[in-house]
VOVO-27876 format. One record per atom (N, C-alpha, C): x, y, z. Coordinates in steps of 0.1 Angstrom, whole numbers, padded with zeros to 4 digits, always signed. Atoms other than C-alpha are relative to their C-alpha. Layout:
<atoms>
XYZ...
</atoms>
This chain:
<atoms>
+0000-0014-0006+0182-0164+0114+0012+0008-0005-0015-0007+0006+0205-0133+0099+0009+0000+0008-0010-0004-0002+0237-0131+0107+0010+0005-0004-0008-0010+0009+0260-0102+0103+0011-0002+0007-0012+0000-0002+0291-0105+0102+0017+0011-0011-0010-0007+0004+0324-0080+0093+0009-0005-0006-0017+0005+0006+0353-0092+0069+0009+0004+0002-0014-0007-0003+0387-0080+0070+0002+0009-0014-0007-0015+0012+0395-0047+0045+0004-0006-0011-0007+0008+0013+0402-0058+0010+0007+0007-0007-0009-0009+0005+0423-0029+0004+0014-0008+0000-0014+0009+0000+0454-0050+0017+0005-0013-0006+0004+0010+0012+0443-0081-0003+0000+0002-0014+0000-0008+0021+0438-0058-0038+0017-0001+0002-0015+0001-0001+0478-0050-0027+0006-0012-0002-0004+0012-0001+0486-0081-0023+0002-0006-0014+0001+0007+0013+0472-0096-0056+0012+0011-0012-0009-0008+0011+0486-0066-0078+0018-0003+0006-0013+0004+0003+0521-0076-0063+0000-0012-0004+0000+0016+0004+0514-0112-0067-0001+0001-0014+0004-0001+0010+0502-0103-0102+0016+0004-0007-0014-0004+0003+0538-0084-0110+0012-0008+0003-0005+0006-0003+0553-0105-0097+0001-0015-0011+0004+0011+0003+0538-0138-0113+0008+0004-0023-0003-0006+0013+0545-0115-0151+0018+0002+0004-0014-0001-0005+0586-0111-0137+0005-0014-0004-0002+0013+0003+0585-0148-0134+0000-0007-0020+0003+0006+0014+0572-0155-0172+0011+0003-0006-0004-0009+0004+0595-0129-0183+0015-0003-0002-0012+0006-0001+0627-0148-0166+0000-0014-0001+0004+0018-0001+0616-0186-0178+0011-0006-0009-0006+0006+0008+0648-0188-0202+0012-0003+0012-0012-0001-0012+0670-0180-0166-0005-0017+0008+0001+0015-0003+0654-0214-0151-0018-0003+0001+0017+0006-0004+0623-0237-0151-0007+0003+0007+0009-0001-0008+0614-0229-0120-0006+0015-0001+0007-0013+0005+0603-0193-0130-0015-0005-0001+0011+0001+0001+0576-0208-0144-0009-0009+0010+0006+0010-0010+0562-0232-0117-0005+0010+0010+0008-0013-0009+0564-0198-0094-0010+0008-0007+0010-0004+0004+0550-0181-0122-0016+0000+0000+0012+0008+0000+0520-0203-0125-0009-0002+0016+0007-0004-0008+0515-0200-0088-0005+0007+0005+0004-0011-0001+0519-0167-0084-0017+0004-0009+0009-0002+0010+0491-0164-0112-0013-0006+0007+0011+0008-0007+0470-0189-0093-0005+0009+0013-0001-0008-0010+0473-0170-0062-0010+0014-0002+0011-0017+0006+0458-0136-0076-0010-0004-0002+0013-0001+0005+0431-0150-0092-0009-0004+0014+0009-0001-0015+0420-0164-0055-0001+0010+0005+0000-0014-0010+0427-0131-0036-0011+0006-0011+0017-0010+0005+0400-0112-0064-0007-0007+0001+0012+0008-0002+0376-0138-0062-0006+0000+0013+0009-0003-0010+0373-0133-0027+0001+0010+0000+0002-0015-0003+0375-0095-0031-0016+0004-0003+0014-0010+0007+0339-0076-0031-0002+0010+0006+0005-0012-0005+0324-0046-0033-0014+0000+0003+0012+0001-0006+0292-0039-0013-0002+0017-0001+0007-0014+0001+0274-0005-0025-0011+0002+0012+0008-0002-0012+0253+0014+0002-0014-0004-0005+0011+0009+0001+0221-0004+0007+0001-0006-0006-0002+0015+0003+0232-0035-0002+0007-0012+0007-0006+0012-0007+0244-0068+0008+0004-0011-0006+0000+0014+0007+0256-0100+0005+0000-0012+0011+0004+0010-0009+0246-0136+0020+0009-0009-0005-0013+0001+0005+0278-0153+0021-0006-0018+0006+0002+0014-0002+0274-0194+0019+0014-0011-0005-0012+0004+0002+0302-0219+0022-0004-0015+0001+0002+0017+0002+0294-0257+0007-0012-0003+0008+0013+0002-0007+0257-0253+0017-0003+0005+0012-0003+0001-0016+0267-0240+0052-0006+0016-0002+0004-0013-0001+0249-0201+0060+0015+0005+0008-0014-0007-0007+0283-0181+0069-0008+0014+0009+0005-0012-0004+0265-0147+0075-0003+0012-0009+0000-0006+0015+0256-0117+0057+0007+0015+0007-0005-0015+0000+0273-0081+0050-0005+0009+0001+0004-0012+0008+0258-0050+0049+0009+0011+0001-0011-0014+0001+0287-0026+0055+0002+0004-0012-0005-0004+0012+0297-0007+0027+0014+0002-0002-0019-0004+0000+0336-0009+0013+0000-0012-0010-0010+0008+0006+0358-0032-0001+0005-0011+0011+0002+0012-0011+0361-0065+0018+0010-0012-0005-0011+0013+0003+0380-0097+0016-0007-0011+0003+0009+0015-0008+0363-0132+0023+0005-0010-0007-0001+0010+0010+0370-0164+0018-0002-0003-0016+0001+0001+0011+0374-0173-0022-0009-0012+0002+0015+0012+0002+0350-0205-0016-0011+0005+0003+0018-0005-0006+0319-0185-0001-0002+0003-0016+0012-0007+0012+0293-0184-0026-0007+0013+0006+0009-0010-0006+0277-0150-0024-0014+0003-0010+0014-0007+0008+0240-0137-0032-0002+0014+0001+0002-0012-0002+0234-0100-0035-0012+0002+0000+0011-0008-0006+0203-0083-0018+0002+0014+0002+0004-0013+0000+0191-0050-0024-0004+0002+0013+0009-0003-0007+0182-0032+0008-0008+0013-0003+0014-0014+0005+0163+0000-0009-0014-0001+0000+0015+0001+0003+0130+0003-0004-0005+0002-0018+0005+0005+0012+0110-0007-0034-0016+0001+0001+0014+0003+0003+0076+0001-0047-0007-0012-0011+0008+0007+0011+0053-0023-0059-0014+0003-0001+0007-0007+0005+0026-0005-0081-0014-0017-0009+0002+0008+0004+0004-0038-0080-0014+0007-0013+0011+0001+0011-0023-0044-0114-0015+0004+0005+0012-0004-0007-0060-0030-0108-0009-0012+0001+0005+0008-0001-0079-0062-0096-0017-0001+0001+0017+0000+0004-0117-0068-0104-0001-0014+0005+0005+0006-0013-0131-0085-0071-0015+0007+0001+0014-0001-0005-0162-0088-0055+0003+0007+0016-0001-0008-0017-0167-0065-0021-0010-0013+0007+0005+0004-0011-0182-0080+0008-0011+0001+0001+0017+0006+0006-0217-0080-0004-0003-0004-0015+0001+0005+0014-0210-0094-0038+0002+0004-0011-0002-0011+0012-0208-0062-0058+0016-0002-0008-0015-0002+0006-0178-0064-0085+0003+0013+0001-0006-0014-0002-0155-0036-0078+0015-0005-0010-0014+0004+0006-0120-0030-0091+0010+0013+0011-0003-0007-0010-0096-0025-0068+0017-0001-0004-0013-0002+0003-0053-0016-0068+0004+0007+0013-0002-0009-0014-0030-0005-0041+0018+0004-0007-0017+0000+0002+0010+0006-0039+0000-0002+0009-0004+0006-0013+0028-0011-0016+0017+0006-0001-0011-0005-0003+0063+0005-0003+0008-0013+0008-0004+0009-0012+0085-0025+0010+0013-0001-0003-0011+0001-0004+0119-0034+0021+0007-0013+0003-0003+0006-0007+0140-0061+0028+0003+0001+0014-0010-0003-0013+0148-0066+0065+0009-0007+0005-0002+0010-0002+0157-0100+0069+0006-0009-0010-0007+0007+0013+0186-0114+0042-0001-0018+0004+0005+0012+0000+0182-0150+0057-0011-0007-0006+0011+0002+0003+0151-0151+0050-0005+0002-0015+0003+0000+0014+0145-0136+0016+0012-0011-0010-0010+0005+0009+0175-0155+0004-0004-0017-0002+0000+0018+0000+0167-0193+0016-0014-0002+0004+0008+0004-0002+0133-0190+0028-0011-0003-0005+0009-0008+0011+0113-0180-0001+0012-0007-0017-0007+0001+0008+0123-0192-0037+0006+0013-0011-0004-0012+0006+0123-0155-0052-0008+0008+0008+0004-0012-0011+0115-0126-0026-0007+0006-0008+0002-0012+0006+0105-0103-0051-0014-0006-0008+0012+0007+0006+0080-0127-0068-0014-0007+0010+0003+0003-0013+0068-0137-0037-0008+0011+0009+0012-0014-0001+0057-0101-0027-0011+0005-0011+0005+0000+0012+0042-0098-0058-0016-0011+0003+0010+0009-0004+0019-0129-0053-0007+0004+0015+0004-0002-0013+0014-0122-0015-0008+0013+0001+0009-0012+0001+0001-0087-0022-0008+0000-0009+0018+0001+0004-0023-0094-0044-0009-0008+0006+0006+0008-0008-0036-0120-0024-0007+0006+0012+0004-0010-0010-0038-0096+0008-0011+0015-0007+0009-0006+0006-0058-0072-0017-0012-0006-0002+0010+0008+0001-0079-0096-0025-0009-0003+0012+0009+0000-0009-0090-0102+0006-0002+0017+0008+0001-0011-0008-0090-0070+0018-0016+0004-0007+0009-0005+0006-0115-0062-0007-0011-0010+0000+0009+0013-0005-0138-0095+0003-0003+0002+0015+0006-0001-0013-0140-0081+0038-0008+0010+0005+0008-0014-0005-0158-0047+0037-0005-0001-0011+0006+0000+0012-0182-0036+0017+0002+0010-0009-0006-0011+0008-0177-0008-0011-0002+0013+0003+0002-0015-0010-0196+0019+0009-0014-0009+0007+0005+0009-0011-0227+0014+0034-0016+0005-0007+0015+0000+0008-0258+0015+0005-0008-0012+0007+0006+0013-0005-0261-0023+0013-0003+0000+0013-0009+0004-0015-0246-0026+0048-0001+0011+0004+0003-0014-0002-0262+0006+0062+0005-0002+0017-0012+0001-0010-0241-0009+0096+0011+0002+0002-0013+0006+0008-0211-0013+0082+0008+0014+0012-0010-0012-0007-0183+0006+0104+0010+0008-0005-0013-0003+0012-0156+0004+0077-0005-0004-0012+0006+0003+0017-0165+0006+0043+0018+0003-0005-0007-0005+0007-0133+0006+0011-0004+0014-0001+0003-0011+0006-0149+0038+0000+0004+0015+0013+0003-0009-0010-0151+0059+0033+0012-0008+0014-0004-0001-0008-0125+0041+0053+0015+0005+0003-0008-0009-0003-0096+0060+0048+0017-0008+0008-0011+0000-0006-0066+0057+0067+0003-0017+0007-0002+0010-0009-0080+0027+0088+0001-0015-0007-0001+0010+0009-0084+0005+0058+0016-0003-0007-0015+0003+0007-0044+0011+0045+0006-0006+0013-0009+0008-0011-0039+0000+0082-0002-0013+0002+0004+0018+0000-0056-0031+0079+0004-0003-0007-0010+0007+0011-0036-0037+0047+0011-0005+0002-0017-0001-0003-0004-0028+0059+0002-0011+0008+0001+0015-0012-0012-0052+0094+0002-0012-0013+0003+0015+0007-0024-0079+0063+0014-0007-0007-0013+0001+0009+0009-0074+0041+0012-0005+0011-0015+0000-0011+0033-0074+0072-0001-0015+0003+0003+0015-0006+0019-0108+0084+0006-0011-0012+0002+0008+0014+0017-0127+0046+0013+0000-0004-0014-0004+0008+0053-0110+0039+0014-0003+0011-0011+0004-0015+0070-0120+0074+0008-0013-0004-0010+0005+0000+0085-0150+0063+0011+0000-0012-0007-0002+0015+0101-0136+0032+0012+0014+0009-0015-0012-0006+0121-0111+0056-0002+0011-0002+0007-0008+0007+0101-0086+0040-0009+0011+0009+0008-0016-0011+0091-0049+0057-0008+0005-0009+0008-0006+0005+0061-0035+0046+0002+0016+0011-0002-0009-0006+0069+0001+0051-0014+0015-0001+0011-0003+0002+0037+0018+0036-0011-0008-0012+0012+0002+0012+0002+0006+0018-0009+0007-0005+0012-0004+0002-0022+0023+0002-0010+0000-0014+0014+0003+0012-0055+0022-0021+0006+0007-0009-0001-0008+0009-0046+0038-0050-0007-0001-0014+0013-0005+0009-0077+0030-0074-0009-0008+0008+0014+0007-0008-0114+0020-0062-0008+0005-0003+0011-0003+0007-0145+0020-0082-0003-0012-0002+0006+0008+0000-0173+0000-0090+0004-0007-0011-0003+0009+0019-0168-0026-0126-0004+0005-0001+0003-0003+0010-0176-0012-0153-0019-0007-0005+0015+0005+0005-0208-0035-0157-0015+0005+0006+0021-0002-0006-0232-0020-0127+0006+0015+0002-0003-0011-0004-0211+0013-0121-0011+0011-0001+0015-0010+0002-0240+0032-0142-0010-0005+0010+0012+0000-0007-0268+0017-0119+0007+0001+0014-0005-0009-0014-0249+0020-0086+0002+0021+0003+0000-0013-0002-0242+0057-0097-0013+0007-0002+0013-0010+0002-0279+0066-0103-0003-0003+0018+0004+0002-0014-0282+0047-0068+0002+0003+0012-0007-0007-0012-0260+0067-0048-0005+0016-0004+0008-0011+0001-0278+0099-0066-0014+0002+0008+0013+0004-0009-0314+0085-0057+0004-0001+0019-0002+0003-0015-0300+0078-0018+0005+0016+0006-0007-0010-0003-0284+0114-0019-0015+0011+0000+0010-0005+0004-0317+0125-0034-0012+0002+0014+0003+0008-0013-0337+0108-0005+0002+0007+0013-0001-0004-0003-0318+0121+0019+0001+0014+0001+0000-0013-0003-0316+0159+0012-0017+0005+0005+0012-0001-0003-0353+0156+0016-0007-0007+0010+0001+0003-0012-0356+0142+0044+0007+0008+0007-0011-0014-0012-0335+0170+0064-0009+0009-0006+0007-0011+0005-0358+0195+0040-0016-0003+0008+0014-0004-0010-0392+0183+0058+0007-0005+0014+0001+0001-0019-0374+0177+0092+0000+0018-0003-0002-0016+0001-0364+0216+0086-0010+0009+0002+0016-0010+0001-0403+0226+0073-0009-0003+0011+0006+0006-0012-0416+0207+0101+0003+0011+0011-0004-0004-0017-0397+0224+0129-0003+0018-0002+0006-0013+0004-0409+0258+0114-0011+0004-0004+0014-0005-0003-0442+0257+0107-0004-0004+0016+0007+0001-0012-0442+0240+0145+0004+0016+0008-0001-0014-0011-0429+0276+0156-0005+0010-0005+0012-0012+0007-0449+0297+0135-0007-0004+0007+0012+0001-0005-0477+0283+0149+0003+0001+0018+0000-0005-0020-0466+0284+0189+0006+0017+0000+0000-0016-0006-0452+0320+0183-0015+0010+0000+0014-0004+0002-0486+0329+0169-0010-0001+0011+0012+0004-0007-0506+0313+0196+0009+0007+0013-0005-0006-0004-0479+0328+0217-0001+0017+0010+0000-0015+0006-0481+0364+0206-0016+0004+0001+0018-0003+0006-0521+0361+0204-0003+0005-0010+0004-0006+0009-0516+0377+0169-0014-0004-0005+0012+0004+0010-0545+0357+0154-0001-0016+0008+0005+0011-0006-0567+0327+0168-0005-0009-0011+0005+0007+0008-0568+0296+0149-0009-0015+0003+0003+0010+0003-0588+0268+0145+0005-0010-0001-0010+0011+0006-0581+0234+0138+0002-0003-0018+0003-0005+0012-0594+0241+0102+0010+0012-0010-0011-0012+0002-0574+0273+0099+0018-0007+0001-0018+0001+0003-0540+0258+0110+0006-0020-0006-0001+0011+0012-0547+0225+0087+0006+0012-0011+0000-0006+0010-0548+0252+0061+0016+0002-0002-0010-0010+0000-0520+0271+0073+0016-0010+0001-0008+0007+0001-0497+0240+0078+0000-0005-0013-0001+0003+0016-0503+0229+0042+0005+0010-0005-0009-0011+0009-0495+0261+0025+0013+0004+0005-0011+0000+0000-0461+0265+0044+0004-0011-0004-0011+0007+0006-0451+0228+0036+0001+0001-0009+0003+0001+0016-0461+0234+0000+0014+0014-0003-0010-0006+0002-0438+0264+0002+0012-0003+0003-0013+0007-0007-0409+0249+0022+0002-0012-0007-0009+0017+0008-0406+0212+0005-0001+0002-0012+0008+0000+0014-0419+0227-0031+0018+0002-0009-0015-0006+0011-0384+0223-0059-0004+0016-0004+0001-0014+0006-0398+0253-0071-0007+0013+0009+0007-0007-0007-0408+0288-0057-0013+0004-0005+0011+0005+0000-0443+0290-0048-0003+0016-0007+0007-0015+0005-0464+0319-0065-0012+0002+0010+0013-0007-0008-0486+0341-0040-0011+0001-0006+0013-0003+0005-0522+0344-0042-0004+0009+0013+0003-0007-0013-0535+0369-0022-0013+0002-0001+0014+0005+0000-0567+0363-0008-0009+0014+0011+0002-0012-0008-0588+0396+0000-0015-0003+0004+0014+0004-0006-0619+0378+0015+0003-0006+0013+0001+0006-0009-0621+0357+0043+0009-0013+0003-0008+0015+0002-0601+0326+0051-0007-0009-0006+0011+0012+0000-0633+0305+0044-0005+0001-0017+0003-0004+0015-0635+0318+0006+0007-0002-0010
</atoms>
C-alpha cells in the first residue's frame, strides 16, 4: 500500500557537501604540511559524494519510490530538492496523465461479424506501490490490458441492430454508454497496476474490409425497406380520410367498385417513385 512520506530540505545538505567538497580540495592542497591532510582529505571527499547521492530532485508530477535493502520506505510526490538516506534505492514515476492511442483491432462483434475496432485511452498513475512492485512494467501492462478490455468490449454488443433487431446497446449507436462500459472495463483490469483510467473512447469502428461492401448495400436495402413502409403507412392514412371526408361531406356516393377504383389510383399515386401522369376521364366512371 502507498506510502507518502516528506524528507528533510536538501538545500542544507547541497551546503553542506559544497563545504565538505572545499574543504576536502584545502586538505589535498596542504598534504606536504602533514599526512593527515590527506586521510581528512579522503574523507572529506567520501563524505560529499554520500550527501549528493542522497540529494534528489522531484519535478512537478513526479515521484519517487524510495526502497531500502528490499524494504518499501515510502514514496515522494512533493516537488523540491530533498535529502534521503544515500542507501534508498529510488524508482522514478511519472504522474502526468498519458494517452494511449491503442492499434485498430480486427475482432469479431457479438454476432460474428468481423469489425475493426480502436479506442484512446487517457490514464494516470494513482497508486506508486503498486505500479512500481505490483506489475512488472506499468506502462506495458496498460498496453496489454487495454487491448484485452477492447477486445472484449467489442465481443459483447453487436455492431448495430441489423442482426440483433433487440439489441439495447449496439458499438455503432451506443455512444456515450459504450465508452462507459469501457472506462468501468479499463478501471477494473488496470486496478492492480495503480492505474486511473481517466477517460475512454471509440475512436475508429467499421466493418473489415472483407463484408463492408455487402453490409453497406445491407444497411441501404434496410433503409430502403423502411422509408417505404412509413410511405404506405402515410398513403394509407390518406386515402382512409379522403374517403370518410367524402362520405362525410356527401360530395359523391360510392360503391364498393368505385372506392376499389379510387383506393388504387391514390396508392398508385402516393407509393409510385415517380409522378403519376393524369388521365382525364370525360365519360363515366364505368368507361
Amino acid at each position: 500500500m502507498e506510502k507518502l512520506i516528506k524528507p528533510m530540505s536538501g538545500y542544507l545538505a547541497l551546503l553542506i557537501a559544497v563545504a565538505s567538497f572545499i574543504a576536502a580540495i584545502f586538505s589535498f592542497v596542504n598534504v606536504d604540511t602533514s599526512s593527515l591532510y590527506v586521510v581528512l582529505g579522503v574523507a572529506l571527499m567520501i563524505g560529499t559524494f554520500f550527501i549528493l547521492k542522497g540529494l534528489m530532485i522531484i519535478n512537478p508530477n513526479h515521484s519517487r519510490v524510495l526502497n531500502f535493502f528490499g524494504k518499501y520506505v515510502g514514496t515522494v510526490k512533493e516537488n523540491g530538492l530533498f535529502f534521503v538516506n544515500p542507501l534508498y534505492s529510488t524508482i522514478k514515476i511519472s504522474l502526468r496523465s498519458d494517452n494511449l492511442q491503442g492499434q485498430t483491432l480486427k475482432v469479431n462483434d457479438k454476432m460474428g461479424n468481423p469489425i475493426e475496432i480502436g479506442a484512446v485511452i487517457v490514464w494516470q498513475v494513482g497508486d506508486t506501490y503498486k505500479a512500481a512492485y505490483d506489475v512488472s512494467n506499468y506502462t506495458s501492462y496498460v498496453r496489454t490490458q487495454s487491448e484485452a478490455a477492447v477486445r472484449h468490449l467489442a465481443g459483447s454488443f453487436p455492431y448495430d441492430n441489423l442482426e440483433d433487431e433487440g439489441a439495447e446497446i449496439t458499438l455503432r449507436e451506443g455512444g456515450d454508454t459504450v465508452n462507459h462500459i469501457l472506462e468501468q472495463e479499463l478501471a477494473d483490469r488496470l486496478a492492480p497496476a495503480g492505474v486511473i483510467i481517466k477517460e475512454a473512447r471509440i475512436s475508429h469502428l467499421a466493418y473489415a474490409s472483407e463484408i463492408a461492401g455487402a453490409m453497406l448495400q445491407r444497411q441501404q436495402a434496410a433503409a430502403i425497406v423502411a422509408a417505404r413502409s412509413k410511405i404506405v403507412d402515410g398513403a394509407v392514412g390518406m386515402v382512409e380520410m379522403a374517403l370518410k371526408k367524402l362520405s362525410e361531406k356527401d360530395i359523391v356516393e360510392l360503391d364498393n367498385e368505385k372506392k376499389a377504383a379510387m383506393v388504387s389510383n391514390l396508392m398508385v399515386v402516393l407509393c409510385g417513385e415517380k409522378a403519376a401522369t393524369p388521365i382525364v376521364n370525360t365519360g363515366t366512371l364505368y368507361q
